[in-house]
C-alpha positions as CSV (number, residue, x, y, z in Angstrom):
1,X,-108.7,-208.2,77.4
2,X,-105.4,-208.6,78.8
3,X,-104.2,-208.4,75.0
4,X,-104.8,-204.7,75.8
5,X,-102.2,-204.1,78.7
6,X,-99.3,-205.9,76.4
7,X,-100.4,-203.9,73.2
8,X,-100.3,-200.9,75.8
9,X,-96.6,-201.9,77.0
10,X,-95.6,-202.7,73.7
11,X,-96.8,-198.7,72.5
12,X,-94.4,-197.5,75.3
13,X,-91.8,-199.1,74.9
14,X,-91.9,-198.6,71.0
15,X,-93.1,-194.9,71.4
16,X,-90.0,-194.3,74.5
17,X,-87.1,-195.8,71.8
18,X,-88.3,-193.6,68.9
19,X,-88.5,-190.8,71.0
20,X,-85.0,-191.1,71.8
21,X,-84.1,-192.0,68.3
22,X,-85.6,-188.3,67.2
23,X,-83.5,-186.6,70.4
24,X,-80.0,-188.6,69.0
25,X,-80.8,-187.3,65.7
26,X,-81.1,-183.8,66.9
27,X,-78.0,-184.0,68.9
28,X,-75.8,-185.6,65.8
29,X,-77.3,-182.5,63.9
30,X,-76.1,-179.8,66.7
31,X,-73.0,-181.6,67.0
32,X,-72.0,-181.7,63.7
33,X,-72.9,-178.6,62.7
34,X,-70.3,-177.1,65.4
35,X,-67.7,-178.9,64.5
36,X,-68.1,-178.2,61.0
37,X,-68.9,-174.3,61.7
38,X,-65.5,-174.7,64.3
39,X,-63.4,-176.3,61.3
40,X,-64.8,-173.2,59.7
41,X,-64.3,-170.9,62.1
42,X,-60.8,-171.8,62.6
43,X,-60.2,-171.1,58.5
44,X,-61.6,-167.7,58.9
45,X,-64.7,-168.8,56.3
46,X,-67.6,-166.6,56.1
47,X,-71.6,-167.5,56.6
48,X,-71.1,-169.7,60.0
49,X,-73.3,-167.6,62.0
50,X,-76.4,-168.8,59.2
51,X,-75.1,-172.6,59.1
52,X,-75.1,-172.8,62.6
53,X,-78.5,-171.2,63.2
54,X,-79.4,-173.2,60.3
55,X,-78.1,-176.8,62.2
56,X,-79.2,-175.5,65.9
57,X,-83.0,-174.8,64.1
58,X,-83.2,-178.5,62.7
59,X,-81.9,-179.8,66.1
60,X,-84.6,-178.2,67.5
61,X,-86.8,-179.7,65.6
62,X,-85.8,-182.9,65.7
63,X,-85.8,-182.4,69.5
64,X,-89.8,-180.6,69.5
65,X,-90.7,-184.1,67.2
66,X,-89.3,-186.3,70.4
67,X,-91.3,-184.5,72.7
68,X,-94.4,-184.6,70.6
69,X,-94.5,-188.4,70.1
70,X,-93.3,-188.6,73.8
71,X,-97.2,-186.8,74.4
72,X,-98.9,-190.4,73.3
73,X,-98.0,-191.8,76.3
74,X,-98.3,-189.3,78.9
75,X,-100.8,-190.8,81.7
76,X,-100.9,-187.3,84.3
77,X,-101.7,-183.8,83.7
78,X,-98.7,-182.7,85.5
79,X,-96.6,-184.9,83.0
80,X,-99.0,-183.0,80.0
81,X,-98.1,-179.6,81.4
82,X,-94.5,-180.0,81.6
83,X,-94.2,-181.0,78.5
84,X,-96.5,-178.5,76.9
85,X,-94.3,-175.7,78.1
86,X,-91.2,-177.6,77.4
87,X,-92.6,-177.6,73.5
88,X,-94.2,-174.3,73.8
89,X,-90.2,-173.1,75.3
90,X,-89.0,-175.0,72.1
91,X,-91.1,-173.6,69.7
92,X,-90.7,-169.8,70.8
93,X,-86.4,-170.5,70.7
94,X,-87.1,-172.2,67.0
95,X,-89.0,-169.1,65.9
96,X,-86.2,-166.9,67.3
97,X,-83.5,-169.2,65.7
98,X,-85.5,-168.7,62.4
99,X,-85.6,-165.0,63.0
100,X,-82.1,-164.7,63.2
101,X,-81.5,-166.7,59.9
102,X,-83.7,-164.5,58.2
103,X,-81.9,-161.3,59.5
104,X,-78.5,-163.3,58.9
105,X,-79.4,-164.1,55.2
106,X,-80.6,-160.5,54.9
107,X,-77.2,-159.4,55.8
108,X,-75.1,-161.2,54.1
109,X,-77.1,-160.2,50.8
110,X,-76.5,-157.0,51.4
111,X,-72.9,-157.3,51.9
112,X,-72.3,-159.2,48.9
113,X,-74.6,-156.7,46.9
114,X,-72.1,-154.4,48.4
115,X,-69.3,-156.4,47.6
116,X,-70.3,-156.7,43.8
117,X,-71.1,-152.9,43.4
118,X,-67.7,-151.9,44.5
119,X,-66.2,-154.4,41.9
């Protein structure tokens, strides 16, 4: 039985370095989604408010995924209850970030259908 405790350790530790794989992935989304919306900020480019709700939404995600796996391993019911409301805070600022991408998109249709009645 003491094959148990190793496998155990071994689930941690393998569960602990994907969980910060998922949370680098999420950053090197975020991060390069604002430089790139920066780069086109500084051109005076259109659409950076959607891209960068766009990146921030998928960082999220990647970010909700970490927290998720990092669930297997919890071992207290405080530990459980942080991190519910931690994914439960994630989820509700995802749905908000997808709000605004839908009222973004909506808004930039309507200025280009604008746009193209004009011409």
């Amino acid at each position: 039985m003491a094959w148990i405790g190793t496998a155990e350790e071994i689930l941690y530790e393998l569960v602990q370095v994907c969980t910060m794989l998922m949370e680098l992935f999420g950053i090197c989304v975020l991060v390069s989604t604002a430089g790139r919306c920066f780069y086109r900020w500084l051109r005076k480019q259109g659409g950076i408010r959607l891209t960068l709700a766009q990146g921030i939404a998928l960082a999220l995600e990647f970010k909700m995924g970490g927290e998720v796996l990092r669930t297997v391993v919890v071992r207290e019911w405080a530990e459980l209850g942080i991190l519910g409301a931690i994914i439960v805070l994630r989820g509700v600022l995802t749905f908000l970030i997808h709000w605004e991408i839908k009222n973004e998109e909506t808004a930039l249709e309507k200025e280009k259908a604008g746009l193209y009645a004009e011409v």
